[in-house]
N, C-alpha and C positions, 0 to 999 in steps of 0.2 A: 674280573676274577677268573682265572683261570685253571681248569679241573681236569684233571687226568684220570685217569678208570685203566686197573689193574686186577682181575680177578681169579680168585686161585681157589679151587675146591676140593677139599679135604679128600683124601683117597677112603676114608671112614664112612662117606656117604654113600659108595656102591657095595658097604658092608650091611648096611643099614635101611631095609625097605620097607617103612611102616604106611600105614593106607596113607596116599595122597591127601593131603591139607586141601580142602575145601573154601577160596574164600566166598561167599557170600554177600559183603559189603560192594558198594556201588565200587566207581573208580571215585580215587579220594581228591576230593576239592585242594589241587596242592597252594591254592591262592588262600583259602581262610585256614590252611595247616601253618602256612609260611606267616604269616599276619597273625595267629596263635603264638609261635617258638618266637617272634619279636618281642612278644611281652615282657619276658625278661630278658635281663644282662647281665645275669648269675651263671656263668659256664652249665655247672651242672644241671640246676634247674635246667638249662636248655637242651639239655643231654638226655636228661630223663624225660622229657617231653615228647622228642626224637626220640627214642626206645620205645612208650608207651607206642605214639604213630606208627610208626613202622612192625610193630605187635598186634596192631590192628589190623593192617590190611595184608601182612604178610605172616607166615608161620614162625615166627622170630619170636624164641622164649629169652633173650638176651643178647648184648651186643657190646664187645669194650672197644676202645678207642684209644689210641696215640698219636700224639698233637705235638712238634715240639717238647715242651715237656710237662705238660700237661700227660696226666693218665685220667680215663674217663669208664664208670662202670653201670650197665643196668639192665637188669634181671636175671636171671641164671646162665652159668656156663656149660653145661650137658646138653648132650644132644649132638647133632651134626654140625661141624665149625666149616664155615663159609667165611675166607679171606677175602678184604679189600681192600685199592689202597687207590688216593686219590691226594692229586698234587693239586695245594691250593696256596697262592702265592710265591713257589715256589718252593714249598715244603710239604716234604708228606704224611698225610694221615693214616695210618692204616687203622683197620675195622674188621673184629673175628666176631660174626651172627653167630650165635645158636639156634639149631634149626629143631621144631618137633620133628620134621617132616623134608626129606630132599622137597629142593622147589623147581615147580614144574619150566617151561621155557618161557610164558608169558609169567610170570610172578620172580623169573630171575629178571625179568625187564623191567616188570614195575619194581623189582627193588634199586636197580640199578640209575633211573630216572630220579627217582622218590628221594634218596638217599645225596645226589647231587642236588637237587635242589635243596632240602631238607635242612642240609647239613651246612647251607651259608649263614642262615642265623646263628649258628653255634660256633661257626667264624668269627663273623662279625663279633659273638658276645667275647672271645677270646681276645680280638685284640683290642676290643674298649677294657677288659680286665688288666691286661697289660703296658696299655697305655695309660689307666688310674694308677698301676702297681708305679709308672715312672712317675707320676704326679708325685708319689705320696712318700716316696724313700730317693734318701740319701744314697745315690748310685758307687759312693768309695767306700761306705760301712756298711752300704745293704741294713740302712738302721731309716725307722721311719724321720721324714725333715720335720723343720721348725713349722710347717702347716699341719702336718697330720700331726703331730704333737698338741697343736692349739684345738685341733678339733678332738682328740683323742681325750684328753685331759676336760674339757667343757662336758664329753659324755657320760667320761667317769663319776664324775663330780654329780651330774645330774640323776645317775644311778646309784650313789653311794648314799644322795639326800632321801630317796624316793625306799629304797633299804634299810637306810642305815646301817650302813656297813663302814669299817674305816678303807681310809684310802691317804697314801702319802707321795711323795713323791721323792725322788734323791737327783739331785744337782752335782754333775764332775764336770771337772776339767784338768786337763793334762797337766802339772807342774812342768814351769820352764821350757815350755814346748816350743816360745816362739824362740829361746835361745838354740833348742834343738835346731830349728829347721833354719834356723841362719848360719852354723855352725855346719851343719850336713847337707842343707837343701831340699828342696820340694820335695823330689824324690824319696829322701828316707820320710820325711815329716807325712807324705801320703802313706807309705809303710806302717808307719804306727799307729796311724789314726785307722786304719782300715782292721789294724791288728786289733785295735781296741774295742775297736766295733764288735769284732767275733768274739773277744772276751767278755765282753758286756752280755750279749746272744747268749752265749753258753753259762754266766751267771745269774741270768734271772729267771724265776718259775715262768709256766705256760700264761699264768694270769697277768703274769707283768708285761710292762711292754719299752722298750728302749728307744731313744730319737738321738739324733745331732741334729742338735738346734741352732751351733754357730761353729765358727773354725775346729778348737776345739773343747766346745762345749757340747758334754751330754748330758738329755736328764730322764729318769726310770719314773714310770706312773707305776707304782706299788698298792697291789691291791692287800690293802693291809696296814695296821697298824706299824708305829716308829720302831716300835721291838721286831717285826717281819725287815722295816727296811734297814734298819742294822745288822741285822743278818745278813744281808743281802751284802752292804757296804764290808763286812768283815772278808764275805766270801772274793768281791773283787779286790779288796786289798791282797789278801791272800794267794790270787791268782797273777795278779801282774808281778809280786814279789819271786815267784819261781819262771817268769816268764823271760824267754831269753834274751829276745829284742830288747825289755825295758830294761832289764838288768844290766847290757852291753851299756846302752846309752842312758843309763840314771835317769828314765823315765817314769813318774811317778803318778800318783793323782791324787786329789784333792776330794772330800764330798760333804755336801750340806743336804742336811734332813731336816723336812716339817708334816706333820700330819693335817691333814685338811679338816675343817671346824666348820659345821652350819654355820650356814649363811656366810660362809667366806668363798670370797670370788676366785678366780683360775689366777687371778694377776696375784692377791693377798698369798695365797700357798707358795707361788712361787718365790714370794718378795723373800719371805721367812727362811725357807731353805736357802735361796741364794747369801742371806745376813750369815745361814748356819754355817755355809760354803766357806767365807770370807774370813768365818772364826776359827778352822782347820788350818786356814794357809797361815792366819798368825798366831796359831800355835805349832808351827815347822813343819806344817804339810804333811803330806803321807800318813792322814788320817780323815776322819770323819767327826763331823760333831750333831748335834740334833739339837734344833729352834724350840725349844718348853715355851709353850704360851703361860 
């Protein structure tokens, strides 16, 4: 791992000369701080952990953070702003402290030490978060895959029993899409599938959640009853109908609805919408139907 150290001090701090910050604590055990911010693999939790540390041995009322693209924030931003910025992997992070207090020359060292070590846990938690984020999504819709689909769906299901809350699900697929991409080619066929994705994104609520589960096959875990996902199935019909790509090339879609029923499994929800799917295409496609148990 490799760290560079860049530091830049606010011209605001020889504005600003409140009594010197006294620390009092020993020097900090940086082996049981580092073996502490391990604990988790939650970016922020491990941000905020780092902030709280570093608040403790240094006069630091808050500190934000930019990572690639991650943004990271914790405790106040007033006060004297102390820049840093530190190259790790070959990317850099910078870091604006809020200070009660200018820090003296030994306490600009221990931040400067503390902060390079400090801060590899919350590396490390960054890129297991984004080496899970490529686990779990479809990289040409940016939409979750057919695994975090099976898991996302098993959760839901096990929260919606434990509630009682409804929960459905909506099944598409692209009408004639493999004539599309035999007709234009990979090329356009990744075009629409990826365009689809963003439509999907941008049609469902915060609580719903979108997957490509096979070439091109999607399907929405709907938190909500068959009336919620018919709304839903209106609004994407609606929006591919004005959409330019599909309307160039008479790309259309298909959708089957089922609402989930105690004591029915992830595989039964799915059967039912998928039968609901089957009954849209032969009734002439570019519609939706819903599975009445």
């Amino acid at each position: 791992m490799d760290f560079g150290l860049a530091a830049e001090f606010s011209p605001e701090e020889y504005r600003y000369q409140p009594e010197i910050y006294q620390v009092n604590d020993p020097e900090p055990d940086l082996v049981k701080i580092i073996q502490h911010l391990h604990e988790s693999l939650d970016p922020r939790t491990v941000f905020a952990c780092f902030g709280k540390i570093m608040g403790q041995y240094l006069p630091i009322d808050g500190v934000q953070m930019t990572f690639k693209r991650h943004q990271f924030n914790w405790g106040r931003t007033l006060g004297i702003k102390v820049t840093q910025q530190l190259a790790f992997s070959g990317e850099a992070a910078n870091l604006t402290y809020s200070l009660k207090s200018p820090l003296t020359p030994s306490q600009s060292q221990r931040l400067q030490t503390m902060q390079t070590l400090v801060l590899l846990p919350l590396f490390n938690a960054i890129q297991f978060q984004d080496i899970s984020q490529k686990a779990m999504y479809d990289s040409l819709t940016q939409l979750g895959n057919r695994h975090y689909y099976a898991e996302s769906l098993k959760k839901a299901i096990a929260t919606s029993s434990r509630h009682d809350n409804p929960l459905s699900i909506v099944i598409l697929d692209l009408d004639n899409f493999k004539k599309l991409n035999d007709s234009y080619g990979h090329v356009l066929g990744d075009e629409v599938l990826s365009e689809f994705g963003q439509l999907l994104t941008s049609a469902i609520r915060d609580t719903d959640q979108a997957f490509r589960v096979g070439g091109d096959e999607f399907v929405v875990i709907v938190r909500g009853d068959v009336k919620a996902a018919s709304v839903l199935c209106e609004r994407v019909l609606a929006s591919i109908s004005n959409h330019s790509l599909f309307e160039k090339y008479q790309a259309m879609t298909s959708l089957g609805v089922s609402q989930w029923q105690q004591d029915e499994t992830a595989t039964d929800v799915y059967e039912r919408a998928d039968k609901a799917l089957y009954r849209a295409k032969a009734a002439g496609r570019r519609c939706f139907k819903v599975d009445d148990i």
